[in-house]
N, C-alpha and C positions, 0 to 999 in steps of 0.2 A: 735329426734333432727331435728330442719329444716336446710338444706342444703341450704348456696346461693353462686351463683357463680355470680362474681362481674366483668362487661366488663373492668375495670380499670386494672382490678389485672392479666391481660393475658397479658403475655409479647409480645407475637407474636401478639398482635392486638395492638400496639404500634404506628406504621408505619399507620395502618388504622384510629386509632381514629384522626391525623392529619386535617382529613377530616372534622369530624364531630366539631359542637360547642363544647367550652371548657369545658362546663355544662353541658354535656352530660352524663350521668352514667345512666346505668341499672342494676338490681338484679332481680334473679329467687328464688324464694322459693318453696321448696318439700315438701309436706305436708301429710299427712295419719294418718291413728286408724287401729287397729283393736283389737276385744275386742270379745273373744268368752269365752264358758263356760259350765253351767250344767243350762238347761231350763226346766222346768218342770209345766205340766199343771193341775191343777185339773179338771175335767170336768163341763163345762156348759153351758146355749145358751145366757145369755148375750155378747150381742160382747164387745170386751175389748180390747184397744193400745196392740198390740203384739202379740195377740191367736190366735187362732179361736173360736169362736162361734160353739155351736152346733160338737167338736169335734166328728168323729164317731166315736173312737176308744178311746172315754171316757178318765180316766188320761194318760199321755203321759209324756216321759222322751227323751230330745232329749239333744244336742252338737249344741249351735246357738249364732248366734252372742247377744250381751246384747245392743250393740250401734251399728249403719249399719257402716262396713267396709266401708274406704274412702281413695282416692289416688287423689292429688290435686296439682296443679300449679299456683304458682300468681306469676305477674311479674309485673314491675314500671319502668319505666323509667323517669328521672329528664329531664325537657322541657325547666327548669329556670327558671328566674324570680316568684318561687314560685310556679311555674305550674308541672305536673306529669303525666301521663298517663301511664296505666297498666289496668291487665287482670286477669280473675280468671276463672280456667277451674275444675272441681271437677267430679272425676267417682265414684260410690259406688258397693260394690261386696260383696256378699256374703262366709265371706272365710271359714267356713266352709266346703262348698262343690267349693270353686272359681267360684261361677257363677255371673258371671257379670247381674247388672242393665241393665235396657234397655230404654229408649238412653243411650248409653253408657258414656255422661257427663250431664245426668239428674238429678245434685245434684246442679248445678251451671256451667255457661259460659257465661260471658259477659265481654266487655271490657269500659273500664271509660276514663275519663280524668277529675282534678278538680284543686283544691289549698285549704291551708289552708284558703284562704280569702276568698274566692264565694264558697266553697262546691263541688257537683263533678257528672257529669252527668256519668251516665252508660245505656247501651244497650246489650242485649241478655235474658236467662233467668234465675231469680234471685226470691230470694222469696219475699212476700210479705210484705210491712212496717207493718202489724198489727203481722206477726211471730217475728221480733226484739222484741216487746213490752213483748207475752206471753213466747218470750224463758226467758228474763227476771226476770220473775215471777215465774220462773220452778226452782228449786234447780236440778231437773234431766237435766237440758237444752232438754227435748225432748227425753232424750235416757233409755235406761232400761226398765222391764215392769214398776218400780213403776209408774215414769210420769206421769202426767193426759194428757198426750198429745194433739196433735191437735183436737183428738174426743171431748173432752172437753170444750179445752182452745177454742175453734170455733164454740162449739155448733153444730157439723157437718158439718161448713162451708166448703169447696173447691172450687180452683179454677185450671182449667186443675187437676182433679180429684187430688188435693192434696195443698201444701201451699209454690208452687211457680208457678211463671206464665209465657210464651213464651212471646216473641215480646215485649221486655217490654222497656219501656223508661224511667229511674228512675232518681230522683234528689235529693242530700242531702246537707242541708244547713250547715255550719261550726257549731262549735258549739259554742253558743252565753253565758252567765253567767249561766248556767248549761242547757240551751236549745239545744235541734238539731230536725230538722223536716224531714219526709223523704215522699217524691211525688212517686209515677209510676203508668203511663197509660201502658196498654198492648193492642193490638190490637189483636182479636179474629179472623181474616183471615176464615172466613166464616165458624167456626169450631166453635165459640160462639160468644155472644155477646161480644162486650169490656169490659173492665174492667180497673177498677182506683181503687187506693188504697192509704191510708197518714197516718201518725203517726204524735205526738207530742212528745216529752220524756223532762224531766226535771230530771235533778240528782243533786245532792248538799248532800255532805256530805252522812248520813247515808238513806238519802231519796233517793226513788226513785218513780216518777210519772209519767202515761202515760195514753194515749189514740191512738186509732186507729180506722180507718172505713176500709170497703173495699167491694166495691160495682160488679156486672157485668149485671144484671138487677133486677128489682123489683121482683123478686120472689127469687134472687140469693142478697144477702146482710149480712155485718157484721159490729157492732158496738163492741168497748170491751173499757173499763175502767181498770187501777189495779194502785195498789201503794206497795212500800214495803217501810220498816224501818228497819235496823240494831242494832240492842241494845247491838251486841256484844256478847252477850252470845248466841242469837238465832236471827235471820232475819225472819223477820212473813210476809208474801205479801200476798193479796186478788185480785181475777182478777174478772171481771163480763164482761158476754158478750152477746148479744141479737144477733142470727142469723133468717134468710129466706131462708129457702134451699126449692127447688118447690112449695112456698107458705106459709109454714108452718112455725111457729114461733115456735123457738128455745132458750132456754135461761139457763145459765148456771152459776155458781157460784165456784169456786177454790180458796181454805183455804191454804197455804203454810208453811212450817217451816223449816229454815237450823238450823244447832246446829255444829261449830265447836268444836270438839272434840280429844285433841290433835293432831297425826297426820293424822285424818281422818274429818269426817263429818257427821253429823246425817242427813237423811230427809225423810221430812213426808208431808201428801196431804189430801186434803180431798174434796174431786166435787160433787154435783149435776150438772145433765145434766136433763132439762126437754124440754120431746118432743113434736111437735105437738100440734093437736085442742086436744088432749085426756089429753097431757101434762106425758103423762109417763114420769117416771124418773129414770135413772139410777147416782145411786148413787155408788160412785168408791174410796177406799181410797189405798193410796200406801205408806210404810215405807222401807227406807233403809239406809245402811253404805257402805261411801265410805273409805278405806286406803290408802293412799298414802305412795308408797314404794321408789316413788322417784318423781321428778315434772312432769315425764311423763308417770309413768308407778302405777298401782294402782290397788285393788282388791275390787268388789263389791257384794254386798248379797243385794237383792231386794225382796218384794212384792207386788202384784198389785192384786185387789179385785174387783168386781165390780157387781152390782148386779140391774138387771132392773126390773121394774113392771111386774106380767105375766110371768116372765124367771125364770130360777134357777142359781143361783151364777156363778161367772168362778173365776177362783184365780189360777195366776201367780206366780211362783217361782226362781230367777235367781241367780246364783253365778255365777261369770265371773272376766277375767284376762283382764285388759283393758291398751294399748302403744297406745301412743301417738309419732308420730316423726312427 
């Protein structure tokens, strides 16, 4: 459940709000997951979203989270005239053992101000507009082993070793007859190059279409394409993505399928990743069921395959209890 507590609704700050415009109103909301379970590895040296590679201790059975523990705060304030400004602070932990991420709000912090009419600048750091596009695309949204995750959907891409970036200064346009576009420059404070990055999305109806780049220098680059369609009985999306990570071209392919199924959901993946001047390829397929036991709280059975030129297979196993508040 998200929790808001509303400056209106406090009696004792009655006498205070006098002060401020009559248009004044602000909300907090409390937000979190956690989602842990039975992880289980078979061994092998393909690397794969979630494992390790090259396990030493060959199959392994462990108690791990399925989707990263999260504890989060956003807040809005009404400016008027249409206008708003608010803040999103987000920490991730591991709660199986409570051991906290590091930075300790390394999941998201940044604060905006926009409107429905001109869209809405933000600054801190946030991820990047081409991760909107492939969460998109993802029936897992990013979480679980099944996922094709960022390895994939990015072709290896990273920016600040992952797929959100510091310093960043983002812009999003309102959304126009099914259009919304989204801008950020990040400045790399002598720790990397800069970096930019932009998306396009179109939605209508049971369609969904997109594009995204995201650049930080010529040897560091990403292009990606995907569209999905809805048919009702199954949602099919395809995503393609051409990356440059130290030089090398990177390119990659993600086959998708949701399947509502009464009170749960079917999904299923299927990637090529091909690497490098050599062009190896890891090919990676993941199938799972989600149920939903209620709109927040739900039971998941996942797996995730993947298997590279040269390597010997890894294959991921999850069943997990996953709340939402």
């Amino acid at each position: 459940m998200n929790f808001r507590f509303t400056a209106l609704g406090c009696a004792f700050a009655a006498s205070a709000s006098m002060a401020l415009p009559a248009h004044s109103q602000s909300s907090l909301t409390i937000y979190g997951r956690v989602d842990l379970g039975l992880f289980i590895q078979q061994g092998g040296t393909t690397p794969i979203n979630g494992g390790r590679a090259g396990n030493p201790f060959g199959d392994s059975t462990e108690l791990k989270q399925g989707s990263a523990g999260r504890l989060g705060f956003r807040g809005t304030e009404d400016l008027g005239g249409g206008w708003y400004s608010g803040f999103t602070m987000e920490h991730r932990f591991q709660p199986d053992t409570a051991t906290p991420e590091v930075p300790f709000w390394q999941a998201r912090s940044f604060v905006e101000i926009g409107s429905k009419t001109f869209g809405s600048v933000y600054l801190g750091r946030e991820y990047i507009p081409a991760f909107w596009v492939a969460l998109k695309l993802d029936p897992w949204g990013f979480d679980s082993v099944g996922t094709p995750g960022p390895k994939h959907q990015f072709a290896n891409y990273t920016v600040d070793n992952g797929i959100r970036s510091n310093n960043t200064v983002g812009y999003k346009t309102p959304l126009w007859n099914g259009f919304q576009a989204n801008l950020a420059v990040s400045a790399g404070e002598k720790l990397r190059h800069d970096s930019w990055g932009a998306n396009l999305e179109y939605t209508n109806g049971p369609w969904y279409v997109a594009a995204a780049i995201d650049k930080t220098d010529e040897k560091q680059k990403l292009s990606m394409v995907g569209a999905a369609y809805d048919f009702d009985i199954i949602r099919v999306a395809l995503t393609r993505s051409l990356a440059t990570v130290a030089g090398n071209k990177n390119r990659n392919t993600t086959l998708t399928g949701r399947i509502p199924v009464g009170p749960g959901v079917i999904k299923l993946s299927l990637a090529k990743l091909e690497l490098g001047p050599l062009q190896d390829s890891n090919t990676r397929f993941g199938v799972g069921y989600e149920h939903f036991l209620s709109k927040r709280t739900s039971i998941l059975g996942n797996i995730g395959s993947a298997k590279q030129d040269r390597l010997t297979r890894t294959t991921l196993y999850d069943l997990t209890l996953k709340h939402n508040f």
